[in-house]
C-alpha positions as CSV (number, residue, x, y, z in Angstrom):
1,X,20.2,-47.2,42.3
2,X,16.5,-46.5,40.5
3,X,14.0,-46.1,42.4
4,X,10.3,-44.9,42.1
5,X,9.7,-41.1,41.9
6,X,6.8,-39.2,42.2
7,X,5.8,-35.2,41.4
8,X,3.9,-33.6,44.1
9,X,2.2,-30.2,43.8
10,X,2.9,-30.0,39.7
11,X,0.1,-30.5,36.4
12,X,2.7,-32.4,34.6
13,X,2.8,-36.1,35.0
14,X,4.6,-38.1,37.5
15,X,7.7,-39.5,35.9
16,X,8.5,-42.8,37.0
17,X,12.0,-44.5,37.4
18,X,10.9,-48.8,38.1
19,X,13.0,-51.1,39.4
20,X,11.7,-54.4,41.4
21,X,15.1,-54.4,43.5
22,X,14.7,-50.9,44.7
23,X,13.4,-50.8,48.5
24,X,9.9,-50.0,49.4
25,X,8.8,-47.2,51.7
26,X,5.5,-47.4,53.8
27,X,4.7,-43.7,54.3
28,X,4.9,-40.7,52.3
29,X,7.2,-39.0,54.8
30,X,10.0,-41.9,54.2
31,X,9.3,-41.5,51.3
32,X,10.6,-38.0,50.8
33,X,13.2,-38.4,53.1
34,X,15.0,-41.1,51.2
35,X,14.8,-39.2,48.0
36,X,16.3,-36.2,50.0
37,X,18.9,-38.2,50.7
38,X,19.6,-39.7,47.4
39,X,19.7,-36.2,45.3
40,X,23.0,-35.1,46.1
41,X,24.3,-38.8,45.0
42,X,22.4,-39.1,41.9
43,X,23.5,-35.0,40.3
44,X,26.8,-36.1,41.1
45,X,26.6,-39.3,38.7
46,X,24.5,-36.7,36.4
47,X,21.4,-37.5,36.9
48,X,19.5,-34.2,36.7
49,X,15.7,-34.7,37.9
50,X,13.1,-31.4,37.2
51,X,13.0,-29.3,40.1
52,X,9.0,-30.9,41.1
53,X,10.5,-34.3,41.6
54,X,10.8,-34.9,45.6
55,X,10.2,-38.1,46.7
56,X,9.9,-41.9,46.0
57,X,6.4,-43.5,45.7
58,X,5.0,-45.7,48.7
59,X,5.1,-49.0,48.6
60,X,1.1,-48.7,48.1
61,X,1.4,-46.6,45.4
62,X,3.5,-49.0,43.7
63,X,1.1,-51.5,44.3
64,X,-2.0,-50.3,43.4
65,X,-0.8,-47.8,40.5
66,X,-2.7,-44.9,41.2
67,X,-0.7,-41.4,40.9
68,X,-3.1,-39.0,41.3
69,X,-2.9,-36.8,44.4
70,X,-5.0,-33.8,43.7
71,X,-7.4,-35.4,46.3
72,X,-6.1,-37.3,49.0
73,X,-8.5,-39.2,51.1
74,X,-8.9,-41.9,53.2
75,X,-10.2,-45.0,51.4
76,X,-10.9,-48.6,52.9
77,X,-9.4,-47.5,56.3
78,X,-6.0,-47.0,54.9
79,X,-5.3,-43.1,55.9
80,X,-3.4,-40.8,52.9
81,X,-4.3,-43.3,49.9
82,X,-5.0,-41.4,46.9
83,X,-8.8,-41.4,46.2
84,X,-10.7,-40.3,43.0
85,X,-10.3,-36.7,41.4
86,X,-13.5,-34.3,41.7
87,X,-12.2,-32.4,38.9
88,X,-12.3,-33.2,35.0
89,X,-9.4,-34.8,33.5
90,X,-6.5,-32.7,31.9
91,X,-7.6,-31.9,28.6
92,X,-4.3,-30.0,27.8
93,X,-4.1,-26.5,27.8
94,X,-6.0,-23.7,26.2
95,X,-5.2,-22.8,22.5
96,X,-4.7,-19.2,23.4
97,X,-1.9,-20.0,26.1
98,X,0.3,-21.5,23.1
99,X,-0.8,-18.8,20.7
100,X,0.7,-15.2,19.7
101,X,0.1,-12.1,17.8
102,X,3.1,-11.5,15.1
103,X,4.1,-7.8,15.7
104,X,4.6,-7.1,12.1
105,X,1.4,-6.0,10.3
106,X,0.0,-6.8,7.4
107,X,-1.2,-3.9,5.2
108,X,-3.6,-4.0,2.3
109,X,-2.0,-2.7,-1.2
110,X,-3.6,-0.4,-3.2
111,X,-3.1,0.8,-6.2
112,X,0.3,3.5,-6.5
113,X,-0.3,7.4,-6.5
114,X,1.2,8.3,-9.6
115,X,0.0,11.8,-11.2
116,X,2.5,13.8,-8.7
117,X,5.3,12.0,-10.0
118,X,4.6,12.2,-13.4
119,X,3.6,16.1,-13.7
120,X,5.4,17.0,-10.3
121,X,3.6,18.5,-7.8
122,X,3.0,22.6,-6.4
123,X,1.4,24.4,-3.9
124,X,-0.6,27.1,-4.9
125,X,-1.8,29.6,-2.8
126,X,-4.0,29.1,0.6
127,X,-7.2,27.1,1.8
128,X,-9.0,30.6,2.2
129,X,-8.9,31.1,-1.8
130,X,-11.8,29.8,-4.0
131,X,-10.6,31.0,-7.4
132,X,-6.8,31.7,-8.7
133,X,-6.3,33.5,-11.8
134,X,-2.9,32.1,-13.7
135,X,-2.0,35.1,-16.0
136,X,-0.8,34.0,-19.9
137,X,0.5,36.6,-22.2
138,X,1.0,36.2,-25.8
139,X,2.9,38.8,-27.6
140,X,1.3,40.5,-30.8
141,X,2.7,43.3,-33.9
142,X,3.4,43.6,-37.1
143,X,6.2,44.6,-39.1
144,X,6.8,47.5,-42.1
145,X,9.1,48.0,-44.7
146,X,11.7,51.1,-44.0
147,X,11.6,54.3,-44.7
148,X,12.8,57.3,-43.3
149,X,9.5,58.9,-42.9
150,X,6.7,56.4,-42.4
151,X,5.8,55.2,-38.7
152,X,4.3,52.0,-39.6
153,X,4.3,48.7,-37.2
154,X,3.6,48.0,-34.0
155,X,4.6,45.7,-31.3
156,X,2.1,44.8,-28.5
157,X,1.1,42.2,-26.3
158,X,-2.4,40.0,-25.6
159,X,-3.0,38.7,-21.8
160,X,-5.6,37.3,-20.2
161,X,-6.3,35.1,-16.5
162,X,-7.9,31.8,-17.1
163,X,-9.0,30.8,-13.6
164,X,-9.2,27.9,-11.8
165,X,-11.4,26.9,-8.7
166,X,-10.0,25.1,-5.7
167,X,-11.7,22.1,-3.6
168,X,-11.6,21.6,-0.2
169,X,-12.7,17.8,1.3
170,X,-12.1,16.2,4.9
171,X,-12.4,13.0,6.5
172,X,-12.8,12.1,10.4
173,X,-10.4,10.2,12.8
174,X,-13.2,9.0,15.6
175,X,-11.7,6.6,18.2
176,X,-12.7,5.5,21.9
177,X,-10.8,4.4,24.9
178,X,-12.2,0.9,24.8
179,X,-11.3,1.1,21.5
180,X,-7.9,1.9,22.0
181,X,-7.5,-0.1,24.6
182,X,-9.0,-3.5,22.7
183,X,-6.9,-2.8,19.5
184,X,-3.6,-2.5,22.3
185,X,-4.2,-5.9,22.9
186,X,-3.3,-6.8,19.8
187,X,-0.7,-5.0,19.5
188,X,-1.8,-2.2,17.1
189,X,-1.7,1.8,17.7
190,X,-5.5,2.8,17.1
191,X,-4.7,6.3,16.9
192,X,-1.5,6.2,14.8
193,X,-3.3,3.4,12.6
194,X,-6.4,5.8,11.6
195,X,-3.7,9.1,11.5
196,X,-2.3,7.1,8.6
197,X,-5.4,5.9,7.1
198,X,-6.5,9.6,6.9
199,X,-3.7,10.9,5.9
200,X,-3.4,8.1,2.8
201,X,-7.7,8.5,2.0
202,X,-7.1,12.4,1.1
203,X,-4.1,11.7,-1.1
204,X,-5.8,9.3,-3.1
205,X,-8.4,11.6,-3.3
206,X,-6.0,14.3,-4.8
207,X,-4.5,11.9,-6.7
208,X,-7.8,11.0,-8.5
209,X,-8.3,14.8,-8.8
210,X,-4.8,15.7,-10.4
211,X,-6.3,13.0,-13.3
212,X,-9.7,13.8,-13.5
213,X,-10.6,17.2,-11.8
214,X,-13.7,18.1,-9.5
215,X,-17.2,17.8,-11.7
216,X,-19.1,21.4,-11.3
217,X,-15.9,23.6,-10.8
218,X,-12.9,24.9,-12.9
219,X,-11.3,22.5,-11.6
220,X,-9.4,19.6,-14.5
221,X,-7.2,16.7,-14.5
222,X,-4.6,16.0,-16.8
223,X,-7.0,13.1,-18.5
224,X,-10.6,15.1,-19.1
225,X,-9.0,19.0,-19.4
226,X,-11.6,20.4,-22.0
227,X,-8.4,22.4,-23.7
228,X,-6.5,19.1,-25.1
229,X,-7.0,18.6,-28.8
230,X,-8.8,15.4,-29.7
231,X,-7.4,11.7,-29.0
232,X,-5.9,10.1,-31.9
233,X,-7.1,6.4,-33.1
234,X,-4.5,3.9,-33.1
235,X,-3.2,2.6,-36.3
236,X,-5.6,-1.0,-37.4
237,X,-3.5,-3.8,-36.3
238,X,-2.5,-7.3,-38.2
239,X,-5.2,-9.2,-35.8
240,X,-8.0,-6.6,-37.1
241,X,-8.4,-4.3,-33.7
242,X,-6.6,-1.5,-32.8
243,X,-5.6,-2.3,-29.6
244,X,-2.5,-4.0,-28.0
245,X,-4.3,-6.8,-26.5
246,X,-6.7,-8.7,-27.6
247,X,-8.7,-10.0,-24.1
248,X,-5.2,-9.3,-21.9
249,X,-3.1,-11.7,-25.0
250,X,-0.6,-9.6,-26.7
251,X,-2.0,-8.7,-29.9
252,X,0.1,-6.5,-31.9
253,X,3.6,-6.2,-33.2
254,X,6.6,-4.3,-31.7
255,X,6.6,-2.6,-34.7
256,X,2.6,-1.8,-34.3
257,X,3.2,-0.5,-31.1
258,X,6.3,1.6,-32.0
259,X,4.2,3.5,-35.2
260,X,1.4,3.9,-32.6
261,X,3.9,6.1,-30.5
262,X,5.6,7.6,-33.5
263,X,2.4,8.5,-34.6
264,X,1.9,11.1,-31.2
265,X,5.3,12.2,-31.2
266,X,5.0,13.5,-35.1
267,X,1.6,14.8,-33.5
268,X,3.6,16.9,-30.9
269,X,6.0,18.5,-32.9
270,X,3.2,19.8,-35.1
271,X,0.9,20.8,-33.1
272,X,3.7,23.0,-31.2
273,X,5.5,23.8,-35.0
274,X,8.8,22.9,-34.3
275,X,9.1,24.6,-30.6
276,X,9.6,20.7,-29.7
277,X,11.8,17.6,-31.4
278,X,12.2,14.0,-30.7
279,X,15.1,15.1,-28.7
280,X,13.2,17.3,-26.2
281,X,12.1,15.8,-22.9
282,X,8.8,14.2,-22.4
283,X,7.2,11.7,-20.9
284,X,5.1,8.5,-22.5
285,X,2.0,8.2,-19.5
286,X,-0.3,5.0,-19.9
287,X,-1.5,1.9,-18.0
288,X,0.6,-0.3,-16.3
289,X,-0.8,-3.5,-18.9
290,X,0.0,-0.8,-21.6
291,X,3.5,-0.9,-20.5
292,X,4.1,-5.0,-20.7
293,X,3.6,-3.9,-24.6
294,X,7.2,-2.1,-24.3
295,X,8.3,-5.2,-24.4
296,X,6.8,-6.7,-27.3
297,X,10.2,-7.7,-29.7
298,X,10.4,-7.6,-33.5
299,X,12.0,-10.0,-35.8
300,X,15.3,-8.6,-35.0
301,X,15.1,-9.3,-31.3
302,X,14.4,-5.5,-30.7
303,X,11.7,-4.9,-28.3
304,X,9.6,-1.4,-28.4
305,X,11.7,-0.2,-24.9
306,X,14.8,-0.3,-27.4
307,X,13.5,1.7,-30.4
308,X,11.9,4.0,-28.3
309,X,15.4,4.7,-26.4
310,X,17.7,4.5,-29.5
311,X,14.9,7.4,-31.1
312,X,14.0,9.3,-28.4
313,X,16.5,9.4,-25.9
314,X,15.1,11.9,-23.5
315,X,11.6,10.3,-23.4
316,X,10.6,8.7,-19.9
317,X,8.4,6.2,-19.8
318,X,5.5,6.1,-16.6
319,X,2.4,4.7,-15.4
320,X,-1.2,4.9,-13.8
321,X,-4.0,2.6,-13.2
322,X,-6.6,5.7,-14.5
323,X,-4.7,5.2,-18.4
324,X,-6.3,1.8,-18.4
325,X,-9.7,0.6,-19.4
326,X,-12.4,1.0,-17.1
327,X,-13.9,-2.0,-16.5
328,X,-15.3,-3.7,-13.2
329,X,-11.8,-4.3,-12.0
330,X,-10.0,-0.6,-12.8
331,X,-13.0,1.2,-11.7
332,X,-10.6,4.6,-11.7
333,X,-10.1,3.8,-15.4
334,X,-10.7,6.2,-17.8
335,X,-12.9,5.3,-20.7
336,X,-15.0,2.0,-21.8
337,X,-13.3,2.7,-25.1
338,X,-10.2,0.9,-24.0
339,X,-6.6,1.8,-22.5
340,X,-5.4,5.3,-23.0
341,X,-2.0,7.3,-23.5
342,X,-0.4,10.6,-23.1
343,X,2.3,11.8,-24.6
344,X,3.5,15.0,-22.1
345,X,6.3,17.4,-22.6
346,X,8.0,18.5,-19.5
347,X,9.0,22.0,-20.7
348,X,8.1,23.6,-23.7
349,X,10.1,27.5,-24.3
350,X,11.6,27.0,-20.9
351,X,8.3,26.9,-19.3
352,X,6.9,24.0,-17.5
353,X,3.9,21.9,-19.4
354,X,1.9,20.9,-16.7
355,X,2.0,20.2,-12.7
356,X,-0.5,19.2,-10.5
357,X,-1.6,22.0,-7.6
358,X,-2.9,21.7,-4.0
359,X,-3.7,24.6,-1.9
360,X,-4.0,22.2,1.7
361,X,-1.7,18.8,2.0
362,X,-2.9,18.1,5.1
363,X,-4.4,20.6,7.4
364,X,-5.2,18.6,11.2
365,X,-8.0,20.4,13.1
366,X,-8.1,20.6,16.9
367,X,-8.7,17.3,18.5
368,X,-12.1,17.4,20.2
369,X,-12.3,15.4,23.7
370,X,-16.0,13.8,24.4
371,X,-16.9,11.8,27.3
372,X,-14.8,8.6,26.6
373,X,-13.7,9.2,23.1
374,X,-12.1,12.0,20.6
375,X,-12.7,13.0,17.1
376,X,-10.7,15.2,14.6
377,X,-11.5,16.7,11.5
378,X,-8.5,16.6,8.6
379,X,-8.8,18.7,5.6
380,X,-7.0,18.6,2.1
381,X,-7.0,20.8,-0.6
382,X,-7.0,20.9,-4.5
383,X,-6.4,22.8,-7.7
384,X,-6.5,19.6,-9.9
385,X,-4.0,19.9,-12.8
386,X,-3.0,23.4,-14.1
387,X,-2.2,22.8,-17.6
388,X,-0.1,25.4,-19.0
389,X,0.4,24.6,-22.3
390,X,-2.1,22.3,-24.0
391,X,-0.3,22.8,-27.4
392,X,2.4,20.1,-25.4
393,X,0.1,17.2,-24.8
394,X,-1.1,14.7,-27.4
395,X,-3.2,11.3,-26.1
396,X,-4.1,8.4,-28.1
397,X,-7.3,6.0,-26.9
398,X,-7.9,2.4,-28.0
399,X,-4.5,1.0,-27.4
């Protein structure tokens, strides 16, 4: 049997079952009683009602339609009527109670440290030195015909120490309790969160140092050393530029782009007379925009990637923003003039070409404690690139 129910003492709505037939109840208290009665019967035919449901309405409830007990006065003598609320109307519930934080973070993308994986990566001394000296020696004589009583020739031996000059920078973790605190309610680690961002600021910074150096000191990068012989121009291409691209297009042949790189390799084995070949190991550095050109295809369906593996099989091909163009969008590039390229020998004689040197990784200072707050100095180190054999390098610029 259906009957009229009513929530008491609940924000949700009162749910009602009608039914003209069903009896009528004159106070609140039989009311409640009936419905008591009733609940056993009506889970037992599977009627499940929500746990706030506990009585029938009053007959005068039925009558006059009005639900809202939140204030319960008397009104035209009739004593537990519902009256009018003194509150404001539900207006549903805040936005914040149906909103949540998503525990995964997002994290900005910047652009990849690459120069430690190209050259690989040493550490070189201490933070207390200022100056290393990196002995070369380069052996000298002269032969003499035979005879059994002349002493001529002599075998000797040149060395000297170029010298490089280290660089020492830092960067400051400064956090709060409230701050710490505030950033907890949203889920995020203040503390580990700078740690990182510290920690990734002073290896970009020695990443832009292993490619460019520190201005004022004896300190290069693998792109500016003062010892590497002069860029070569790229060959004219069929378009009437000498570059790849032509305003980001592709603008030159796989074949154009192959001589470019043939061009550096016949450079190498030159310049170093015949210690290297084309099957010695090196490495082809430029732009990542450079390396779409690998693969440009010819006629045949060959692309560059193909020539350059079927010809040089122990070349390895890798990238850097700083080989591109600088423009307004690759600040970090390195010349106006248009994308550049190294060609780098990993060994030449058995001795390695270049590697890229720090002296500090990441030294963490004391943390200091202040009244409601804590600061900490981190410190990082740099040789920039020690370049051992300059002979080994050959770039091109204008690609």
């Amino acid at each position: 049997m259906a009957r009229h129910l009513i929530i008491e003492d609940s924000d949700l709505p009162g749910d009602i079952i009608a039914n003209d037939s069903a009896p009528s109840y004159r106070t609140v208290g039989e009311a409640r009683a009936a419905f008591q009665r009733h609940k056993r019967d009506l889970i037992e035919q599977g009627v499940i009602l929500p746990y706030q449901m506990n009585r029938y309405m009053t007959a005068d409830e039925i009558r006059t339609g009005r639900m809202a007990f939140d204030a319960i006065v008397p009104s035209s003598g009739e004593s537990g009527l519902p009256g009018p609320l003194s509150t404001d109307p539900n207006a549903a519930l805040p936005w914040m109670v149906t909103s949540a934080i998503d525990p995964e973070i997002i994290r900005v993308i910047f652009a990849p440290l690459a120069f430690a994986k190209i050259l690989g990566e040493r550490k070189a001394g201490t933070w207390t030195e200022q100056t290393r000296f990196f002995p070369i020696v380069e052996s000298t004589g002269e032969v003499s015909s035979y005879d059994d009583f002349v002493n001529n020739g002599r075998a000797g031996a040149n060395f000297n120490y170029p010298q490089f000059q280290s660089y020492l920078f830092q960067t400051i973790l400064q956090y709060g309790e409230l701050q710490i605190d505030r950033a907890g309610l949203m889920k995020i680690n203040w503390v580990s969160e700078l740690g990182l961002a510290a920690a990734d600021l002073l290896n970009r910074f020695q990443n832009l140092s292993y490619a460019f150096g520190i201005e004022g000191l004896q300190n290069y990068g693998i792109l500016n050393n003062p010892y590497l012989s002069s860029a070569l121009t790229p060959a004219t291409k069929a378009w009437g530029g000498t570059s790849w691209f032509d305003n980001g297009s592709p603008a030159a042949t796989a074949n154009e782009v192959y001589n470019d790189i043939l061009a550096m390799v016949t450079q190498i084995v030159a310049q170093t007379n015949g210690a290297m070949d084309i099957d010695s190991p090196m490495k082809l550095a430029f732009s990542p925009q450079s390396q779409v050109a690998m693969g440009f295809a010819n006629s045949f369906g060959v692309n560059v990637r193909g020539l350059l593996k079927d010809n040089y099989p122990n070349l390895k091909i890798m990238t850097a923003p700083q080989y591109g163009q600088q423009t307004t969008a690759n600040s970090q590039g390195f010349s106006t003039a248009g994308n550049y390229m190294q060609l780098i020998a990993e060994k030449i004689a058995g001795q390695t070409v270049a590697y890229c040197a720090y002296n500090e990784k990441l030294r963490a200072h004391k943390i200091v404690p202040e009244l409601s707050s804590w600061k900490q100095k981190q410190t990082s180190g740099t040789w920039g690139t020690i370049l051992r054999s300059p002979v080994a390098v050959v770039q091109m610029i204008g690609i």
